[in-house]
C-alpha positions as CSV (number, residue, x, y, z in Angstrom):
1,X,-35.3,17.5,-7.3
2,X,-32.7,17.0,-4.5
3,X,-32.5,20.2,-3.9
4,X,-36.6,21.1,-3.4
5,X,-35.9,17.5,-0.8
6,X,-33.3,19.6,1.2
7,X,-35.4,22.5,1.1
8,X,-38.7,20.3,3.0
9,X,-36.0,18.9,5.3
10,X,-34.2,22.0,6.4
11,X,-37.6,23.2,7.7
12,X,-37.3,20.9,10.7
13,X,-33.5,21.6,10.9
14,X,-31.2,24.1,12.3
15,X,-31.2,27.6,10.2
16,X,-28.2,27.2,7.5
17,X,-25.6,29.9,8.4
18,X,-24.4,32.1,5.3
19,X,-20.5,31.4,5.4
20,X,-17.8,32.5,3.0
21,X,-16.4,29.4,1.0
22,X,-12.9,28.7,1.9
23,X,-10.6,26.1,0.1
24,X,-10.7,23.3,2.6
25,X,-7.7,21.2,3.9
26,X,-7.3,17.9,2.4
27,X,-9.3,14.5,4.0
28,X,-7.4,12.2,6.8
29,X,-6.5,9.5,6.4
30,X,-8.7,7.6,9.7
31,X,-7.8,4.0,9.4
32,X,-6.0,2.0,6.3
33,X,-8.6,-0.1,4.8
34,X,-6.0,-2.9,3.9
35,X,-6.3,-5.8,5.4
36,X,-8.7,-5.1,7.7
37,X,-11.6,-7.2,8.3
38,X,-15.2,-6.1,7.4
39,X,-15.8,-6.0,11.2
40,X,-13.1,-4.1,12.2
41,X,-14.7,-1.5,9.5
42,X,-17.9,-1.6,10.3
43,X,-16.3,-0.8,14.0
44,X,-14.7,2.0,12.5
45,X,-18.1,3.2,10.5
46,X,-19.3,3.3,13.8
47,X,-17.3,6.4,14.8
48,X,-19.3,8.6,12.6
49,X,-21.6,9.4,9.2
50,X,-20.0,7.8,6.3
51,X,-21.1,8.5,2.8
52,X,-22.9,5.3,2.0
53,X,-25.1,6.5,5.6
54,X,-25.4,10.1,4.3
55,X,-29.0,9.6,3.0
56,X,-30.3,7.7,6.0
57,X,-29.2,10.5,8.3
58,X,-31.1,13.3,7.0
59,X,-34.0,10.8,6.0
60,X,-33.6,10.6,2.0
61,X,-32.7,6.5,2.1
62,X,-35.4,4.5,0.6
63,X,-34.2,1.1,2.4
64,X,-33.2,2.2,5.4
65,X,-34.2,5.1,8.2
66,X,-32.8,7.3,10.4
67,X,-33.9,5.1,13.6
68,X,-32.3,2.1,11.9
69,X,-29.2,3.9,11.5
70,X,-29.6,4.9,15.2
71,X,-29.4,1.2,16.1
72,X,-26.2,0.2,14.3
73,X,-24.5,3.5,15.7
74,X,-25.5,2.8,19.2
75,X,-24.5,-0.8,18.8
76,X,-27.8,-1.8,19.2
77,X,-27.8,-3.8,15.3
78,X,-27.4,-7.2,16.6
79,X,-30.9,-8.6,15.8
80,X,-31.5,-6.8,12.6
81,X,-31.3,-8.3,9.2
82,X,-27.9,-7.6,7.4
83,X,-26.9,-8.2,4.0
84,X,-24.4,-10.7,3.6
85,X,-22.0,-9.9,0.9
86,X,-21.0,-13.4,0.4
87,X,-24.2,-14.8,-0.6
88,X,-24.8,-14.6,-4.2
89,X,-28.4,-13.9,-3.8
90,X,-27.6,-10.5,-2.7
91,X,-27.0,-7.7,-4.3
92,X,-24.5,-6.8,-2.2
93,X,-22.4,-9.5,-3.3
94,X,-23.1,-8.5,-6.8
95,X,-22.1,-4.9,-6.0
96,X,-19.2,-5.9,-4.9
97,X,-18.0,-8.5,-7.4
98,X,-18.9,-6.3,-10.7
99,X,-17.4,-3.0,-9.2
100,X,-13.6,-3.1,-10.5
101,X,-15.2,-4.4,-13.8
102,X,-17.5,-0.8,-13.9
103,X,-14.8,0.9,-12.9
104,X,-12.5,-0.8,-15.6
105,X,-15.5,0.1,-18.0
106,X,-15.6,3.5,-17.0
107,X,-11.4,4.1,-17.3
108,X,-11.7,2.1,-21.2
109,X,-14.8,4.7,-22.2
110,X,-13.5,8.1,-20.7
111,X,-10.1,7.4,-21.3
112,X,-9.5,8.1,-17.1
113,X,-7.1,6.5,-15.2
114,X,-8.6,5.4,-11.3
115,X,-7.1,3.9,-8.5
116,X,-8.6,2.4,-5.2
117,X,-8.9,4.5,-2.0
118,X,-8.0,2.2,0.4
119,X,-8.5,4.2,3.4
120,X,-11.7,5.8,5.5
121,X,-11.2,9.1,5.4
122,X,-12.5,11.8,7.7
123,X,-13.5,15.8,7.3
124,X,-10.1,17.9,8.4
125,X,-13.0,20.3,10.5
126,X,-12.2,18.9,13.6
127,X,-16.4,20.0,14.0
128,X,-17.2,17.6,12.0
129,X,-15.0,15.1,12.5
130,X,-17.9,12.8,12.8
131,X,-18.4,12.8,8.8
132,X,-16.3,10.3,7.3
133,X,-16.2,8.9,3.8
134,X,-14.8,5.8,1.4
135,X,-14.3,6.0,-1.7
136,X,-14.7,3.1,-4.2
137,X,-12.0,5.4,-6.6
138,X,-10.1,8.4,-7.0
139,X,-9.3,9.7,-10.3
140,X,-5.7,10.3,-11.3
141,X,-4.6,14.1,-11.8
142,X,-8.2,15.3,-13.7
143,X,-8.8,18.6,-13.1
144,X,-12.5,18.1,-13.9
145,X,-13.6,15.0,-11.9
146,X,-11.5,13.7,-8.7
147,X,-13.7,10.6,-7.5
148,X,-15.1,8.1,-9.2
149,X,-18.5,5.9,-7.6
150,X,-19.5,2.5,-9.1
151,X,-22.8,1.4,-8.6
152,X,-24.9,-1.3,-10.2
153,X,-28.5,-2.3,-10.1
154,X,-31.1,-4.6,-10.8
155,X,-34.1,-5.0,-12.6
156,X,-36.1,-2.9,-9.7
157,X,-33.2,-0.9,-8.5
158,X,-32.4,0.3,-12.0
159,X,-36.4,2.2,-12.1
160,X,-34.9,4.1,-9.2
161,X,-32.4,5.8,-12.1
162,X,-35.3,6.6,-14.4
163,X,-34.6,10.3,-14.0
164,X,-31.0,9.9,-13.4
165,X,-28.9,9.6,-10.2
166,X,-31.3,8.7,-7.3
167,X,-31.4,11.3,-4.5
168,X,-30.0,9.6,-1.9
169,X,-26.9,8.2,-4.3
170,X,-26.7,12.2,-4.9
171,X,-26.4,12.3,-1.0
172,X,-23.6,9.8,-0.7
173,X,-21.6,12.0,-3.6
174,X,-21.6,15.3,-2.0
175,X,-21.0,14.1,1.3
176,X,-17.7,12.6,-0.2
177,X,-17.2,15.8,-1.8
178,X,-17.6,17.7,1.6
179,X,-15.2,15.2,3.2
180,X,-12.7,15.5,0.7
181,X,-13.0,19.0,-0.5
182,X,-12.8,17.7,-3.9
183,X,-15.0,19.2,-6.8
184,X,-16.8,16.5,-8.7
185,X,-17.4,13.0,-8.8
186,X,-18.2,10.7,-11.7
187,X,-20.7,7.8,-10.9
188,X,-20.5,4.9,-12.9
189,X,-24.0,2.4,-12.6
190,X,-24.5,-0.7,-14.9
191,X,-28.1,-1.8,-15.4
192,X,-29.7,-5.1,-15.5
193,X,-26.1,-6.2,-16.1
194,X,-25.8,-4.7,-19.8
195,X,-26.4,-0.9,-19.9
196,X,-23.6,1.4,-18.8
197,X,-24.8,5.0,-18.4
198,X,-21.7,7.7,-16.6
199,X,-23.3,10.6,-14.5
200,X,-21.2,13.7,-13.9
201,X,-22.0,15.5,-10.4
202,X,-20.7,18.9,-9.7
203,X,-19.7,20.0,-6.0
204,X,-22.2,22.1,-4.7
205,X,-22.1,24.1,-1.6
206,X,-25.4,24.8,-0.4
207,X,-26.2,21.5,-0.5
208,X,-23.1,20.4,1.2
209,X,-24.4,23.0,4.4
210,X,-27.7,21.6,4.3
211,X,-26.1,17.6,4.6
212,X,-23.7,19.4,7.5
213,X,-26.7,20.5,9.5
214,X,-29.2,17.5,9.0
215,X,-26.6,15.0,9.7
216,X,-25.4,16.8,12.5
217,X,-28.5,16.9,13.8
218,X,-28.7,13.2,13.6
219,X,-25.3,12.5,15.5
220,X,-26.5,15.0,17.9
221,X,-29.3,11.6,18.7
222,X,-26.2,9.3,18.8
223,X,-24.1,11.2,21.0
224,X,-27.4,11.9,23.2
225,X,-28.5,8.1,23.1
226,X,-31.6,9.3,21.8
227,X,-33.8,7.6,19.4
228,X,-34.8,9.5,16.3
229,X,-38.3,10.3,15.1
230,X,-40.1,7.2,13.2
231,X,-41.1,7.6,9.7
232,X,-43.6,5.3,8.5
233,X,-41.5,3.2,6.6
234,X,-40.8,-0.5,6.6
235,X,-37.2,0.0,8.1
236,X,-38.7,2.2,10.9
237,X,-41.1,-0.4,12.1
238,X,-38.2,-3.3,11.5
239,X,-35.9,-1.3,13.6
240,X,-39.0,-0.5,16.5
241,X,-39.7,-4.0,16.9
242,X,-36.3,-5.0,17.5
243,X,-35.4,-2.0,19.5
244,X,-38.8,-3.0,21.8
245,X,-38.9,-6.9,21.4
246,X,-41.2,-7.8,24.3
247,X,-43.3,-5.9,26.5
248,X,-43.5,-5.8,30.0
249,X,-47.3,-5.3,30.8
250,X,-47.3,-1.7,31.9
251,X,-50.4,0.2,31.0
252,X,-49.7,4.4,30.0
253,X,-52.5,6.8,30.0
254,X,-51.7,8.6,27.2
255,X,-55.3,11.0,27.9
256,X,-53.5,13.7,28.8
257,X,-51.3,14.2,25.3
258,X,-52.7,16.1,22.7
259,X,-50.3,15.0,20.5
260,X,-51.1,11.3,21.0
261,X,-54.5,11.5,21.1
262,X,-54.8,13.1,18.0
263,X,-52.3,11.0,16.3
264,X,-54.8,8.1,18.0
265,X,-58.2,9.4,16.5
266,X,-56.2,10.0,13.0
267,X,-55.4,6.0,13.6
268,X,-59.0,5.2,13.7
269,X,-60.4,7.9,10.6
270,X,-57.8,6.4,8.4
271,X,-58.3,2.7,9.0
272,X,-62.2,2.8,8.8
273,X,-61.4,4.6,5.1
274,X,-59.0,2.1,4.4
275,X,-62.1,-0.9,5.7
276,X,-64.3,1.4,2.9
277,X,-61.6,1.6,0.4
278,X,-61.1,-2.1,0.6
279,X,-64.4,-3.2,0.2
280,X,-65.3,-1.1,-2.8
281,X,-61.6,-2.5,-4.1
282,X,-63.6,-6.1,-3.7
283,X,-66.7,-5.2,-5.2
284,X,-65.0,-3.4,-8.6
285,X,-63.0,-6.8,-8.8
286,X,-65.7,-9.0,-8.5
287,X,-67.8,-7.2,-11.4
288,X,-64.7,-7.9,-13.3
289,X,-63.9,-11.2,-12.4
290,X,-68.4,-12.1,-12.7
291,X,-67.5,-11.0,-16.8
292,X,-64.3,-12.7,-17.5
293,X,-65.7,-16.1,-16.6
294,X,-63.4,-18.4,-18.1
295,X,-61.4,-16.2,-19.7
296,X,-57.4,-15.7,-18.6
297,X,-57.0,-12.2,-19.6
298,X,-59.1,-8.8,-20.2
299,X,-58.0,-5.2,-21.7
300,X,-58.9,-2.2,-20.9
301,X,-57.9,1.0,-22.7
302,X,-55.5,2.0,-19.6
303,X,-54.1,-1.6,-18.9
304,X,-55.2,-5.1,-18.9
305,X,-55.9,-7.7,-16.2
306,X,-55.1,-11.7,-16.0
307,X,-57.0,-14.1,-13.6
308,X,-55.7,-17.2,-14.4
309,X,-55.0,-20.8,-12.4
310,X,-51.8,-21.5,-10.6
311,X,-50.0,-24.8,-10.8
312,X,-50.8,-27.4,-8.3
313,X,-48.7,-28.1,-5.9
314,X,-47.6,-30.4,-3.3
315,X,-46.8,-30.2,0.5
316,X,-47.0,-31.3,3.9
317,X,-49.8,-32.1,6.4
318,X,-47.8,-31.2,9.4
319,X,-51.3,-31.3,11.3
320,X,-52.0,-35.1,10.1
321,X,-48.6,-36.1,10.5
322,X,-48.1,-34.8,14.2
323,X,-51.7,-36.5,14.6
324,X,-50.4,-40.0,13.4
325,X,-47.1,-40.1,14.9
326,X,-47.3,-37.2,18.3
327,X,-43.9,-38.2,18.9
328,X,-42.2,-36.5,16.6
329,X,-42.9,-33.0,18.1
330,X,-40.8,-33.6,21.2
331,X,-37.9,-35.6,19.2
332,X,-37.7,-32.4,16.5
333,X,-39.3,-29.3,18.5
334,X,-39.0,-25.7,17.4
335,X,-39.6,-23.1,19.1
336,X,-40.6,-19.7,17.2
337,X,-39.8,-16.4,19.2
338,X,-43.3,-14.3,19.4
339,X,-44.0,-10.9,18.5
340,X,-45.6,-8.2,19.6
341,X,-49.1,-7.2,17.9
342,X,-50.3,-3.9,17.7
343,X,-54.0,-4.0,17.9
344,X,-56.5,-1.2,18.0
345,X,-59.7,-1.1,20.1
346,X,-61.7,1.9,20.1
């Protein structure tokens, strides 16, 4: 499945060169990783693609794209959301506390011996010194797996691993293997908290040079200041809106591009089928709802439906309140930043 991806992307990349494969050089050794801060290495991340930004780069991460990659390499993250890896309601925290007890999992069920990477290391190719790479483990003297990656998810994340090792994790792994020149790589996921499953994933070259020329293709915007294409997805328009916060009343005739008046009329087609779409969405749900009456639940041979009441709850009247005692808007005022609207008028 990875592969057929690659295959779609390369069409909008670079021609892959065919190359004879030479053993490569070991990975430097960038930076030590010991005692440094987390923003002294996300500094250093800064310098170039690391593994865990391998999929975002060549547009295969499902949470985050390649324009809001193209913000936190240009330095231009500081308004967007991060996760915080000491709050417990992330996963990221959870990632980070479970993964010596997966890895210690993984050593008591293979019967491998690990040990820590503390380091960012970067590709020996001083042409692609921009790919860099840390590794949660290495695995001691194995001559058929040399990295170990421990992962863990939730109750949605873990749908993701249906079908095995999600593509962009695949992504991360064999751009550690093209840093390191190493051969395979073990990862290691716990589900839902209870399930261990160990996926084996062998080095493989072609994929390796299509990750060389998509990525580099995407430093080639960092290095250019240049913002990537947008892709339709929630992180695109997250990383638009704080890249363009405020507008500055300018009016562009955009009349004269094809490219943008098409994209402009395909706008308008979609949204009046999506009005249509909608409404006969409304209708079907109403001839349901008009037969259930009363009832909290209906099956159907393909599924069921519920329509039932939600609890009452309790909250409140700011607009009374403000009414009864106007006062308390200028002794506790809060102001809420706007944001920019797109609307459509045709």
């Amino acid at each position: 499945m990875l592969w057929w991806a690659f295959l779609c992307l390369e069409e909008n990349a670079m021609g892959m060169s065919e190359k004879v494969i030479q053993k490569q050089r070991p990975a430097l050794r960038l930076v030590s990783t010991k005692g440094l801060s987390r923003d002294e290495w996300l500094r250093v991340r800064k310098q170039g693609i690391g593994s865990s930004d391998a999929a975002a780069a060549v547009g295969m991460n499902p949470y985050q794209s390649q324009l809001e990659l193209w913000m936190v390499k240009t330095g231009r993250d500081n308004g967007l959301p991060k996760p915080d890896s000491d709050d417990p309601a992330s996963p990221v925290y959870w990632g980070h506390i479970l993964e010596p007890i997966v890895a210690e999992q993984y050593s008591q069920q293979t019967g491998r011996k690990v040990r820590r990477v503390n380091a960012v290391l970067q590709h020996p190719d001083p042409e692609k010194h921009w790919m860099l790479a840390n590794l949660d483990y290495s695995v001691v003297a194995d001559d058929d797996v040399q990295i170990l990656e421990c992962k863990t998810a939730g109750e949605f994340g873990s749908r993701l691993w249906n079908e095995g090792v999600p593509d962009y994790i695949q992504c991360q792994v064999q751009h550690q293997l093209a840093v390191t020149g190493k051969q395979a790589a073990d990862v290691c996921v716990l589900l839902c908290g209870q399930e261990l499953k160990i996926y084996r994933i062998e080095r493989n070259e072609e994929l390796i040079e299509a990750l060389y020329v998509l990525e580099r293709q995407f430093w080639g915007f960092v290095e250019t200041d240049t913002p990537p294409p947008v892709d339709g997805t929630d992180s695109a328009e997250r990383a638009l809106r704080h890249l363009y916060p405020v507008d500055r009343g300018e009016i562009l005739d955009f009349s004269q591009s094809k490219e943008l008046s098409d994209a402009f009329d395909e706008l308008l087609a979609i949204r009046k089928e999506m009005e249509a779409l909608r409404s006969t969405e409304s209708h079907l749900k109403q001839r349901i709802e008009s037969q259930m009456g009363e009832a909290s639940k209906a099956t159907f041979p393909s599924g069921s439906v519920s329509w039932k009441r939600s609890k009452d709850s309790v909250g409140l009247n700011v607009k009374q309140l403000l009414k009864d005692q106007p006062e308390l808007l200028e002794q506790y005022p809060l102001t809420k930043p706007g944001s920019r609207r797109f609307l459509i008028q045709a």
